[in-house]
DSSP file (Angstrom, degrees, kcal/mol; ACC not computed):
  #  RESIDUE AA STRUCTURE BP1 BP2  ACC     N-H-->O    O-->H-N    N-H-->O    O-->H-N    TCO  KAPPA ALPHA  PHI   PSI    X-CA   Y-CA   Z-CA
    1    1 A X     >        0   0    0      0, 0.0     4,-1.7     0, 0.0     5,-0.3   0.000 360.0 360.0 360.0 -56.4    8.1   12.6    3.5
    2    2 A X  H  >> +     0   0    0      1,-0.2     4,-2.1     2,-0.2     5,-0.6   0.889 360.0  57.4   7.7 -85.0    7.4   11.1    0.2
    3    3 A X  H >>5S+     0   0    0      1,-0.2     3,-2.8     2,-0.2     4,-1.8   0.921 108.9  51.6 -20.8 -76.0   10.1    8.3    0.9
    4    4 A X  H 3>5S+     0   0    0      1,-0.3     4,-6.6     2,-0.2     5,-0.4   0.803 108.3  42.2 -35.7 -63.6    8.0    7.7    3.8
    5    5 A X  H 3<5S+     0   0    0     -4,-1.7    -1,-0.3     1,-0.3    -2,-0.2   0.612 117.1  53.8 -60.3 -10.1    4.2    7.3    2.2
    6    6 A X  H <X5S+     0   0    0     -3,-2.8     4,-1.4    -4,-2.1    -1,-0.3   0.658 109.0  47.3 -99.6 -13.9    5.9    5.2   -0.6
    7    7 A X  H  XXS+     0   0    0     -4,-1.8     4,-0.9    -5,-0.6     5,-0.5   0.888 115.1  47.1 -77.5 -41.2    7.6    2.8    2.2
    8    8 A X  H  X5S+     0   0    0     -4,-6.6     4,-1.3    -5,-0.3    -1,-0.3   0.781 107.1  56.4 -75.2   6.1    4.3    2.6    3.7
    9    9 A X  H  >5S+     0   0    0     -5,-0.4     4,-1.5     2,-0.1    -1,-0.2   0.889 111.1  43.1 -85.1 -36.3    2.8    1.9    0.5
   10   10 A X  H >X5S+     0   0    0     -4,-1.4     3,-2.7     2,-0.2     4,-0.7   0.976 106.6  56.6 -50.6 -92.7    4.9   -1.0   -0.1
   11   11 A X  H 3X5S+     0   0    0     -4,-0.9     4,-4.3     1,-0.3     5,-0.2   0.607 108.7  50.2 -34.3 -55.3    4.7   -2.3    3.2
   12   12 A X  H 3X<S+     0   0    0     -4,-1.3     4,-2.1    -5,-0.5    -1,-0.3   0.986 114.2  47.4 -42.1 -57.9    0.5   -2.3    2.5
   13   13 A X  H XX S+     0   0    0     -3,-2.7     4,-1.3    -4,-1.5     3,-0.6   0.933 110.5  46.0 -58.6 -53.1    1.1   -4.2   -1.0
   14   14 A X  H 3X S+     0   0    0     -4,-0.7     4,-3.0     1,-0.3     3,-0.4   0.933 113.0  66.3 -86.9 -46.5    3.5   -6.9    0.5
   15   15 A X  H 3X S+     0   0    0     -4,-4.3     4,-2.0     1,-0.2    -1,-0.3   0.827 107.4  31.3  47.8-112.3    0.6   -6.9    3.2
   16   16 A X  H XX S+     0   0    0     -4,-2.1     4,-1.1    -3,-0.6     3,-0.7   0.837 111.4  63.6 -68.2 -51.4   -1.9   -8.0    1.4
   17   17 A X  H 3X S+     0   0    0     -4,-1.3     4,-1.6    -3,-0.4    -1,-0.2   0.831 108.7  52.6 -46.8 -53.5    0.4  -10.2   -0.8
   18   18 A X  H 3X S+     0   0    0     -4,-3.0     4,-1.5    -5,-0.3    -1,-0.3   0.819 101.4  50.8 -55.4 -42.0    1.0  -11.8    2.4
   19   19 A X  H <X S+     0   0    0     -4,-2.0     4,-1.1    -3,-0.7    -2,-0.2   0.657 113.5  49.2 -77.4 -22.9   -2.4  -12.6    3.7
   20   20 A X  H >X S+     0   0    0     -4,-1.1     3,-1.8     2,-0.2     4,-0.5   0.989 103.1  55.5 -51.1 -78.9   -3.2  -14.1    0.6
   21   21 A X  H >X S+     0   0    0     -4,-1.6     3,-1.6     1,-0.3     4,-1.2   0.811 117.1  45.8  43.1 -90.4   -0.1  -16.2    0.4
   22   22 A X  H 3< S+     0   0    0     -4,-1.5    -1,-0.3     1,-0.3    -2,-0.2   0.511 104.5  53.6 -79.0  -7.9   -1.5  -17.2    3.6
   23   23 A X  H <X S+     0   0    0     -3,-1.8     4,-0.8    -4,-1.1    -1,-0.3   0.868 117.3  40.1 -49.5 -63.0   -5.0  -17.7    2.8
   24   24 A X  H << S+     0   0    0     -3,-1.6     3,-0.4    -4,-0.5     4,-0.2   0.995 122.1  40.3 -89.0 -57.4   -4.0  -20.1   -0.1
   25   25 A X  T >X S+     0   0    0     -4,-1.2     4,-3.4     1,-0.2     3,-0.5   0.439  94.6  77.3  -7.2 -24.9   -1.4  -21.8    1.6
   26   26 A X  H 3> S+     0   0    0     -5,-0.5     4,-2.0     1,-0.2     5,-0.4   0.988  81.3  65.5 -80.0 -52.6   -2.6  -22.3    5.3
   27   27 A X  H 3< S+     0   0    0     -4,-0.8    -1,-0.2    -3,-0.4    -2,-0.1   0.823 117.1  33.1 -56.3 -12.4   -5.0  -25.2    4.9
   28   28 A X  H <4 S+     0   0    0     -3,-0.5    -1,-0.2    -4,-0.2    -2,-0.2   0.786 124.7  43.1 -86.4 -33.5   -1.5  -27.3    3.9
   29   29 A X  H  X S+     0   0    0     -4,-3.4     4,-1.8     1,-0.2     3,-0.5   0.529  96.8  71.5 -97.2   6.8    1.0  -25.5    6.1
   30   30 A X  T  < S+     0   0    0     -4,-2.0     4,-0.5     1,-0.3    -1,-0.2   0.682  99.4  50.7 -94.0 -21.5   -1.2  -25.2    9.6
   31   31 A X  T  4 S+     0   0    0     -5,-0.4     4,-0.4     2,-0.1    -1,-0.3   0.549 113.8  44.7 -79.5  -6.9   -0.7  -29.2   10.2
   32   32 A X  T  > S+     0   0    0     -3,-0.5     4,-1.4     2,-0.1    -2,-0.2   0.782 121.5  42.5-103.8 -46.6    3.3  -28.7    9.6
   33   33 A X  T  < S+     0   0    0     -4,-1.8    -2,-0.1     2,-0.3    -3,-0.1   0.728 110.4  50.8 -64.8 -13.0    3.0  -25.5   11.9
   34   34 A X  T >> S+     0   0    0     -4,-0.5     4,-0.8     1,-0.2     3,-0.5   0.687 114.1  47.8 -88.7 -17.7    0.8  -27.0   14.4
   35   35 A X  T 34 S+     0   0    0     -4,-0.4    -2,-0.3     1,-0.2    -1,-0.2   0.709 108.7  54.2 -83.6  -4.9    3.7  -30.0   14.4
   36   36 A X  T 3< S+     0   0    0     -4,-1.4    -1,-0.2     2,-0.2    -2,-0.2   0.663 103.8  56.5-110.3  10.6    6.4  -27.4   14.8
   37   37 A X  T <4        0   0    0     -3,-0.5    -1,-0.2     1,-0.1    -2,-0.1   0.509 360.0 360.0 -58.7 -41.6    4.4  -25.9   18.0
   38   38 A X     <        0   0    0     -4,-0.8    -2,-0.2     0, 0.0    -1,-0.1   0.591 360.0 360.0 -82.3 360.0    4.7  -29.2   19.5
């Protein structure tokens, strides 16, 4: 059980890490993503 609540703890951090990431990143990559839609 342990295991588990430390996977999911991870899983939160890298998360968050992510939406950030995507936060500071998106106003440059959302024109390359909106061209790779097309």
């Amino acid at each position: 059980m342990r295991a588990h609540w430390t996977y999911l703890r991870i899983l939160r951090l890298s998360v968050r890490i992510l939406y950030r990431l995507s936060l500071v990143t998106l106003p440059g990559t959302n024109k390359g993503i909106k061209v790779q839609v097309r």
